[in-house]
N, C-alpha and C positions, 0 to 999 in steps of 0.2 A: 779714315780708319774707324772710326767714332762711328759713325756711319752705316758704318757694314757690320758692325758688332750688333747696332742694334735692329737692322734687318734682317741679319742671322737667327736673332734670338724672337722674333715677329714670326719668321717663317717654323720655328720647332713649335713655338705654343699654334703655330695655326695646325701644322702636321700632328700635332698632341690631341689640338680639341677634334679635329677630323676622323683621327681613329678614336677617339673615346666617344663619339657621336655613333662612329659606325657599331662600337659595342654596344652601346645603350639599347641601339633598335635592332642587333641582331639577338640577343638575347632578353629584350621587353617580355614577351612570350614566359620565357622559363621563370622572370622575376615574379610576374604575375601568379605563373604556377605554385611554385615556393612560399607566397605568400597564401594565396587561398587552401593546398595545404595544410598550411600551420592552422591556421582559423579554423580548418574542418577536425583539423587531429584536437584541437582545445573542444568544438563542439562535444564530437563524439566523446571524450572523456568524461568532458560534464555530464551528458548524460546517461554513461554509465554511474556516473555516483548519485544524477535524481534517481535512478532504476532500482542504486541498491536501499536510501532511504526509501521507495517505494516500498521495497521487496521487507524489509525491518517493519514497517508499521503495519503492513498486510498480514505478516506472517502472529505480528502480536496478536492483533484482532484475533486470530486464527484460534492461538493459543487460548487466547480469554475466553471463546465463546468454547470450544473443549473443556473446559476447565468449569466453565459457571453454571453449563445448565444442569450439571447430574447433582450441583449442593442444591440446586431446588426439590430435588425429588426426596428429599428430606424434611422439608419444610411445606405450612400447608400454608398456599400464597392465595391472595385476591386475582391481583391480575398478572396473571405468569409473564406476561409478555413486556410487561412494564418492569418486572421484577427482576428479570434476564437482563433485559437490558441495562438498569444499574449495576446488576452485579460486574458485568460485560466491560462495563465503561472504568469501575475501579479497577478493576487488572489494565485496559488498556493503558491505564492513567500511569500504573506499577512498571510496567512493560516498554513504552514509547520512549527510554530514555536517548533523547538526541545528540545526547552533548558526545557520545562515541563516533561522531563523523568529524574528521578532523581537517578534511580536506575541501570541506564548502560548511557553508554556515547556514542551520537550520532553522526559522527561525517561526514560532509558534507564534502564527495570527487569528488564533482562538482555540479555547479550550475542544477537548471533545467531547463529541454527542454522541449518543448508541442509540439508536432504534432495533427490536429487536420483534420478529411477528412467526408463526408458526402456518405452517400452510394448512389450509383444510381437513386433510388427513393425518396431523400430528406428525407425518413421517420425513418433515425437514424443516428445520431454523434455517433462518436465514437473521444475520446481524448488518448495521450497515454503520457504518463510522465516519461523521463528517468531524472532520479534521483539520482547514485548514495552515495551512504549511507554506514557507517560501525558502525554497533551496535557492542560493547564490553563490557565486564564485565570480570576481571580479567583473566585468559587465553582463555575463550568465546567470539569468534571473529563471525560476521557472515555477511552477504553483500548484502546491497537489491539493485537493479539497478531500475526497470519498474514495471510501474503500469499501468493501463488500467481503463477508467468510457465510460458508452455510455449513451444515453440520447433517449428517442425515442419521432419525434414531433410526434407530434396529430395534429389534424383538427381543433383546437381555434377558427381560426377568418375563415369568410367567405368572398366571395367579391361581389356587386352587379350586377344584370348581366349587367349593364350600362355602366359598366367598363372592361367587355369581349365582345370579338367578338363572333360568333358563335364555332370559335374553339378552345374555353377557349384560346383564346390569350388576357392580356393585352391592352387596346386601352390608358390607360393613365400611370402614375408609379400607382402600387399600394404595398399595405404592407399585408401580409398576411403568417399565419403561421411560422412566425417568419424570415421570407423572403423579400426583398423588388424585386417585378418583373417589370423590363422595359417594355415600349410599344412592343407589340408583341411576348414578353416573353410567353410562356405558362404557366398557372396559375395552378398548379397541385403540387398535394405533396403525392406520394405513387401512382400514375398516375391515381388520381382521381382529377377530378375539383372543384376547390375550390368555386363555386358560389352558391350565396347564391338562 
């Protein structure tokens, strides 16, 4: 009797492991799915939140260089382009606050730098903001270094022609366009004349 109890209970765990074998590999497939999934739903999350600290320090730059280049057209600078660009980098400095991401950790691996250059024609800034950055969230590492804003002047202010010569030169300082132009300087921005 002894016997039969314990070949009774041989034959259920064999019947037990048989179907739980034949689940295993009929549904391998979907476990697989269900996992890769989840890994892709994590990915994708993460990188909607590197997207939006991208889209934060993009947008500061943005602001900073809006903001910094018309305090020059107040002041009479050496090298405008070096000038800008510190002004540029203390607002980013003002602006970059990271600690408002609360769902990855941002974490500053050097300070920032501005370069800032005018084109030929006076008629666009361009700033460039090296940065880098390491977003993380649990084994999700990712690295932003550079960012890029430009800014295009316009034709704002005009100048009287009392204050040009006949070949839109300058005859006294004047302010214009977000410029300040010495005597004799040609008054042009996008090489058109800026007279009124």
């Amino acid at each position: 009797m002894k016997k039969r109890g314990q070949v009774t209970i041989f034959i259920a765990l064999g019947i037990i492991l048989v179907v739980a074998l034949i689940l295993v590999i009929a549904f391998r497939g979907n476990i697989a799915e269900v996992i890769t999934q989840q890994t892709t739903g994590a990915k994708t999350g993460f990188s909607a939140q590197v997207d939006e600290v991208r889209s934060h320090v993009q947008n500061c730059l943005e602001k900073s260089l809006q903001e910094a280049y018309p305090i020059l057209a107040t002041r009479k600078v050496s090298d405008y382009d070096s000038e800008l660009a510190t002004e540029v980098e203390i607002r980013v400095g003002q602006c970059a606050d990271l600690t408002s991401f609360t769902d990855v950790y941002v974490r500053k691996l050097g300070s920032p730098k501005v370069e800032a250059f005018r084109d030929s024609s006076n008629t666009q800034i361009t700033a460039t903001l090296t940065f880098p950055l390491s977003v993380e969230k649990g084994d999700n590492v990712e690295r932003l270094e550079s960012f890029s804003a430009e800014e295009s002047l316009v034709k704002p202010i005009c100048v009287l022609k009392e204050k040009l010569d006949s070949n839109c030169r300058a005859t006294e300082e004047v302010i214009a366009g977000g410029f300040i132009f010495e005597p004799g300087e040609e008054v042009k921005i996008g090489g058109e004349c800026l007279e009124c």
